[in-house]
ROFIKOL-817867 format. One record per residue (C-alpha): residue number from 1; residue in one letter; z negated, y, x. Coordinates in nm, 2 decimals, always signed. Layout:
BEGIN
<rec k="NUM" r="a" pz="Z" py="Y" px="X"/>
...
END
This chain:
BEGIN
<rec k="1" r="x" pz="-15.96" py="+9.15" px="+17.34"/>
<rec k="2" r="x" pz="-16.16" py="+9.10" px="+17.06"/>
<rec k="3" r="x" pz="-16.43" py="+9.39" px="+17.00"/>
<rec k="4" r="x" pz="-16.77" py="+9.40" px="+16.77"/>
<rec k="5" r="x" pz="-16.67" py="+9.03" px="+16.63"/>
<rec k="6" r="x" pz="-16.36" py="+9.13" px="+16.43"/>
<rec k="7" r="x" pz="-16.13" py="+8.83" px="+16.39"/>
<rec k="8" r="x" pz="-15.81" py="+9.04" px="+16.51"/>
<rec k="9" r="x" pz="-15.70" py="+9.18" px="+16.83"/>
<rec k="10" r="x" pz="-15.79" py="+9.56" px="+16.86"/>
<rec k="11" r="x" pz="-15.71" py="+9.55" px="+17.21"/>
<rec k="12" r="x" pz="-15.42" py="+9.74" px="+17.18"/>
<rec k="13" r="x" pz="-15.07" py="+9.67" px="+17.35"/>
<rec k="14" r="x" pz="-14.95" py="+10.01" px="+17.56"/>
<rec k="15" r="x" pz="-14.62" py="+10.05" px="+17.51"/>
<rec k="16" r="x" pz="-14.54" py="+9.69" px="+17.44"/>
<rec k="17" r="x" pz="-14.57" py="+9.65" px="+17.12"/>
<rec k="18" r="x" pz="-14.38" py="+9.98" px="+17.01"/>
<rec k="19" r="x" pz="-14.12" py="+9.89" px="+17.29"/>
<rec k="20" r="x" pz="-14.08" py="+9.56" px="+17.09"/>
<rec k="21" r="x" pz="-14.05" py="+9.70" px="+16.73"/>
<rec k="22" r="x" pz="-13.78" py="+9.95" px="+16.91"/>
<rec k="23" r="x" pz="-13.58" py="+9.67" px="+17.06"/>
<rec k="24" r="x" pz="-13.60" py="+9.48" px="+16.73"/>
<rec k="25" r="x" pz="-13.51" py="+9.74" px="+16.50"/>
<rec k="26" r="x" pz="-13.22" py="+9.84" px="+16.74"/>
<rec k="27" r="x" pz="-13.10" py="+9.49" px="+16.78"/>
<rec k="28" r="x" pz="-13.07" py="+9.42" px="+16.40"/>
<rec k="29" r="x" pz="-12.97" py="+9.68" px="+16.29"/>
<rec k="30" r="x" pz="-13.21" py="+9.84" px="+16.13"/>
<rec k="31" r="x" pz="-13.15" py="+10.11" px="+15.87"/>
<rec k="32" r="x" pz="-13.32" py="+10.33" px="+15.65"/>
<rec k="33" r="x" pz="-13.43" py="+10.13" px="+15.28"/>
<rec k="34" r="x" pz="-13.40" py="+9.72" px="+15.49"/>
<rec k="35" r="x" pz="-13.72" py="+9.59" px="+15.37"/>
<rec k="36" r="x" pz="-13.91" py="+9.36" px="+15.70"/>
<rec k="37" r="x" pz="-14.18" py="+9.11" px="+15.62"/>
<rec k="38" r="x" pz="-14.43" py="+9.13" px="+15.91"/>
<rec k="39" r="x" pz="-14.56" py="+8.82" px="+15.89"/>
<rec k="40" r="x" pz="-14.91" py="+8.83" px="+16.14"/>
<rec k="41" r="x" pz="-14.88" py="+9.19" px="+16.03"/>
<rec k="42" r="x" pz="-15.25" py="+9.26" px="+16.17"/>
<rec k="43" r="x" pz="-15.33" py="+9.63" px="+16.16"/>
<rec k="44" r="x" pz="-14.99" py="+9.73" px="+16.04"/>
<rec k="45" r="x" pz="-14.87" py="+9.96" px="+16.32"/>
<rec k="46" r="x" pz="-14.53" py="+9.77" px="+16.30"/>
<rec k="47" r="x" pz="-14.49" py="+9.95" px="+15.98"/>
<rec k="48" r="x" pz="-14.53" py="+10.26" px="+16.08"/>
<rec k="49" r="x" pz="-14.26" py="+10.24" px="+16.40"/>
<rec k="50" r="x" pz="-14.00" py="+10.05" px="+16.24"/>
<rec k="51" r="x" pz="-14.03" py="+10.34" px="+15.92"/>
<rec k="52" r="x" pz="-14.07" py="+10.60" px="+16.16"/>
<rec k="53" r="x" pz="-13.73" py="+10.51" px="+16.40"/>
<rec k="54" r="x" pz="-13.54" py="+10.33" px="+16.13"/>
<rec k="55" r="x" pz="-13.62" py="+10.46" px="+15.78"/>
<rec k="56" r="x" pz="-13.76" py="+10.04" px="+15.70"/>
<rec k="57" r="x" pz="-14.04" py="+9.95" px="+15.46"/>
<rec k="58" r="x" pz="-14.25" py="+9.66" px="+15.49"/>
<rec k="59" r="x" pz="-14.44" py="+9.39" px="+15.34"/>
<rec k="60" r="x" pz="-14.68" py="+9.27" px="+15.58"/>
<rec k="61" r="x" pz="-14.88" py="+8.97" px="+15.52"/>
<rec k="62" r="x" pz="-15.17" py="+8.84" px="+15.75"/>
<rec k="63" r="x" pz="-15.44" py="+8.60" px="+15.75"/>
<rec k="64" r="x" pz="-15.71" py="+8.80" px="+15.86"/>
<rec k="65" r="x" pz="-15.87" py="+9.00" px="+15.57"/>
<rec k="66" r="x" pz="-16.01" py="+9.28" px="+15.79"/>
<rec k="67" r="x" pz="-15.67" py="+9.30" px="+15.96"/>
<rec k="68" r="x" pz="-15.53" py="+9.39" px="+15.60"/>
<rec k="69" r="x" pz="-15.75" py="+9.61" px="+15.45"/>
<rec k="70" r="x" pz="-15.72" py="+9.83" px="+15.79"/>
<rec k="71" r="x" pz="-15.33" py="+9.83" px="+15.74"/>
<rec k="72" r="x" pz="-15.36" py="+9.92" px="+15.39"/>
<rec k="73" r="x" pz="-15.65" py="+10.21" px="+15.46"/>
<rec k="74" r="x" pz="-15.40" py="+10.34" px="+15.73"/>
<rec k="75" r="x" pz="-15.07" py="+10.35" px="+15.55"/>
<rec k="76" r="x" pz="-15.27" py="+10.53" px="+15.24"/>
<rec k="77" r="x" pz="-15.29" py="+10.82" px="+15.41"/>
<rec k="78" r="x" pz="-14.92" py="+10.82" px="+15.54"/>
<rec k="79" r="x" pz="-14.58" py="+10.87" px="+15.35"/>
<rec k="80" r="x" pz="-14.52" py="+10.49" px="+15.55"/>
<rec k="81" r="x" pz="-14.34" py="+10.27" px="+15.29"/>
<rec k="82" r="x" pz="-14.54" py="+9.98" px="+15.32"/>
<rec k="83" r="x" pz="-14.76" py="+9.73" px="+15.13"/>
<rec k="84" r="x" pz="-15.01" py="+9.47" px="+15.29"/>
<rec k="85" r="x" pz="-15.19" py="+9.15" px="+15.12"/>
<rec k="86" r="x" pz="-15.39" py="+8.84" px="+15.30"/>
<rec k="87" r="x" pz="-15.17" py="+8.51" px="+15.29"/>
<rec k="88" r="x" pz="-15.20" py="+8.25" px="+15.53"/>
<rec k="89" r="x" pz="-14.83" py="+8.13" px="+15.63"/>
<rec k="90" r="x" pz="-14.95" py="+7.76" px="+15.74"/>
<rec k="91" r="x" pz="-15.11" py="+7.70" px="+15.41"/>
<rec k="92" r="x" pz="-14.92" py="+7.89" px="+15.18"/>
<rec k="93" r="x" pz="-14.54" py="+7.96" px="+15.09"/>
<rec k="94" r="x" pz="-14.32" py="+8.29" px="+15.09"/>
<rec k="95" r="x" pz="-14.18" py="+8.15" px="+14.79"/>
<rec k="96" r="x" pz="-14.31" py="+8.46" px="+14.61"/>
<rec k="97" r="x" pz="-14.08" py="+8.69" px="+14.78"/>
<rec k="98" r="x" pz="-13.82" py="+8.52" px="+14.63"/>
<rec k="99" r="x" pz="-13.44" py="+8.42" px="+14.82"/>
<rec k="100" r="x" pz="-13.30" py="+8.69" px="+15.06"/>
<rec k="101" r="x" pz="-13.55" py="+8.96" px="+14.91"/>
<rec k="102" r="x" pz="-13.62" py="+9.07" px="+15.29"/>
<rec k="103" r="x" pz="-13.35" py="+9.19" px="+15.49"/>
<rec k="104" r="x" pz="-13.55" py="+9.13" px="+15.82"/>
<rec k="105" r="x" pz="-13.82" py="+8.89" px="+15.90"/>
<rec k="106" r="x" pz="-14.07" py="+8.92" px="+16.17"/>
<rec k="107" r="x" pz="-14.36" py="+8.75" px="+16.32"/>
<rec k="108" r="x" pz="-14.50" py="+8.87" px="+16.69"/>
<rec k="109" r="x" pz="-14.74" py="+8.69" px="+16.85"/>
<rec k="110" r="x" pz="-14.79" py="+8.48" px="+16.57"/>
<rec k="111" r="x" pz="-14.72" py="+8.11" px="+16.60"/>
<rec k="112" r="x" pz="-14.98" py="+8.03" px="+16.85"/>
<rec k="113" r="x" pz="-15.24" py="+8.08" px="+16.56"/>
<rec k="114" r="x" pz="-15.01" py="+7.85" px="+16.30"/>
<rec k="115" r="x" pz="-15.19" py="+7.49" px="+16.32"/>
END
């Protein structure tokens, strides 16, 4: 669902999508201070599950600029430990983060947009 001509899904998810970030976090282990890159982080509610559940921060990136400034009005107003910034994965490189700087990478519902 795409509303008012915003490039990003606002449709929403029900409990999907925090069933997923539950599953994930439980899966891998997820502890409090593991830093996730959410890459495709659209509106950044990953952030604030896998913080809330597991004590994780997060740098989400996303290729959407709406998407990030919405994720970076939200977490301002929370004690969520997370930081957001526009980068489009299938042009440019991660390199920036460096070699095992993330302790968990993500992307969900993501590669059907990478061309």
């Amino acid at each position: 669902e795409n509303s008012g001509g915003s490039r990003f899904w606002q449709g929403g998810c029900g409990v999907m999508c925090p069933l997923r970030a539950a599953v994930i976090g439980a899966l891998t282990g997820l502890s409090p201070g593991k830093l996730v890159l959410d890459v495709g982080s659209g509106c950044g509610l990953f952030s604030d599950w896998l913080h809330e559940w597991f004590g994780a921060k997060t740098i989400g990136v996303d290729f959407v600029e709406e998407a990030v400034q919405q994720a970076q009005d939200r977490v301002s107003s929370t004690k969520t430990p997370a930081a957001f910034c526009y980068l489009d994965v299938s042009r440019t490189s991660l390199s920036f983060l460096g070699p095992a700087s993330v302790d968990l990478a993500i992307a969900i519902s993501v590669l059907h947009y990478l061309r």
